[in-house]
C-alpha positions as CSV (number, residue, x, y, z in Angstrom):
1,X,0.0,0.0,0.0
2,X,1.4,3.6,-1.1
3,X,1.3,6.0,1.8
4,X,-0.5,9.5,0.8
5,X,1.8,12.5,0.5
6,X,1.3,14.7,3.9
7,X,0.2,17.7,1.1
8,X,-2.8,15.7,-0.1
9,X,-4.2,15.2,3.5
10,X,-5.7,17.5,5.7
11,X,-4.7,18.0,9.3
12,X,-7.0,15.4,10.7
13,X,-5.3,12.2,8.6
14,X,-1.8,14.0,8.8
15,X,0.7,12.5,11.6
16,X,1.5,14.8,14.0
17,X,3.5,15.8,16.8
18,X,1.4,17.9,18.9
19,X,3.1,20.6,21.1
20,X,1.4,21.0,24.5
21,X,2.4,24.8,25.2
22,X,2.4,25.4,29.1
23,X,3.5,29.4,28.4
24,X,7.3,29.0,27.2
25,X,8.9,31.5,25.6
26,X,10.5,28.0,23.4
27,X,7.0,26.7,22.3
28,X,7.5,28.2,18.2
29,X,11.2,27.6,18.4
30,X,10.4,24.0,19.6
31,X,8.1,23.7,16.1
32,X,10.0,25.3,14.1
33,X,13.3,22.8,15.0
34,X,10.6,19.9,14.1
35,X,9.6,21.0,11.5
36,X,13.1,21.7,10.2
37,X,13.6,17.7,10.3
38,X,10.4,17.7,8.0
39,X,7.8,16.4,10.9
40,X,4.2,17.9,10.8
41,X,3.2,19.3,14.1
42,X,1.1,21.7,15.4
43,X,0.8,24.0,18.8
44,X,-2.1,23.3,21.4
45,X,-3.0,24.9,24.3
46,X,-2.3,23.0,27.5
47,X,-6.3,23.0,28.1
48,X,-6.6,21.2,24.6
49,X,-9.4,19.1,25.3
50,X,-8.8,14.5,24.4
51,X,-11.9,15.5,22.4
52,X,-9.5,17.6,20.1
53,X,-6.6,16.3,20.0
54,X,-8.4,12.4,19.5
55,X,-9.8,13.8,16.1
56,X,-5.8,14.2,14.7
57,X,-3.3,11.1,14.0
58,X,-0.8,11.7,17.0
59,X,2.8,10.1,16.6
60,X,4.6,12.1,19.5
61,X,3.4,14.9,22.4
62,X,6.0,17.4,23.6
63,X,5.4,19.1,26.6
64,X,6.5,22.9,26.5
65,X,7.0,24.2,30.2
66,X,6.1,27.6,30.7
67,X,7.0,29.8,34.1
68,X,4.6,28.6,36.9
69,X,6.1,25.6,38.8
70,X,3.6,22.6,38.6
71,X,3.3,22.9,42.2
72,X,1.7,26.9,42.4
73,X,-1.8,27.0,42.9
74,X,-3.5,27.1,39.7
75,X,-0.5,26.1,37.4
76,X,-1.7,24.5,34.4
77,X,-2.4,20.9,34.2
78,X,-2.7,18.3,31.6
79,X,-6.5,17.0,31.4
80,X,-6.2,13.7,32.8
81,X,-8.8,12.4,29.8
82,X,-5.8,13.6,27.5
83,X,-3.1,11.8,29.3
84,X,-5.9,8.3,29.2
85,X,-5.8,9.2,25.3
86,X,-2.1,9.2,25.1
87,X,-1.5,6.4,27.2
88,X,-4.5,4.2,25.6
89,X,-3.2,5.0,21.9
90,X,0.5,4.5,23.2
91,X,1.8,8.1,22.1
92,X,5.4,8.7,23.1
């Protein structure tokens, strides 16, 4: 079976490394490095809903840390029905 060309699918069927972007100042730097190695992949919010990002064709998740410390009250978190998602589909 022939694989598609990433150009003739939209960003649903592409695979993708999604950027989870916590507030770093490195989050566009961090996309533009991947997609320098010719890797599709696309920025989210940290609040991306599993909804959302179980509609695209994940190969890899980065985590992008911003300034809060994980510990601060009301630092950003991870949904934890995203992290099932990842786990369950076996996303590195």
């Amino acid at each position: 079976e022939k694989m598609a060309q990433s150009a003739q699918l939209d960003a649903y069927d592409r695979p993708q490394v999604a950027i989870l972007d916590f507030g770093s100042q490195y989050s566009h730097l961090i996309a533009r490095r991947v997609r320098e190695i010719n890797v599709f992949c696309e920025l989210y919010s940290c609040l991306v809903s599993a909804e959302e990002l179980g509609k695209r064709k994940l190969i890899a998740v980065i985590l992008s840390g911003g300034p809060s410390s994980v510990y601060d009250e009301g630092a950003p978190h991870v949904k934890p029905e995203v992290w099932k998602l990842i786990e369950e589909r076996d996303v590195p």
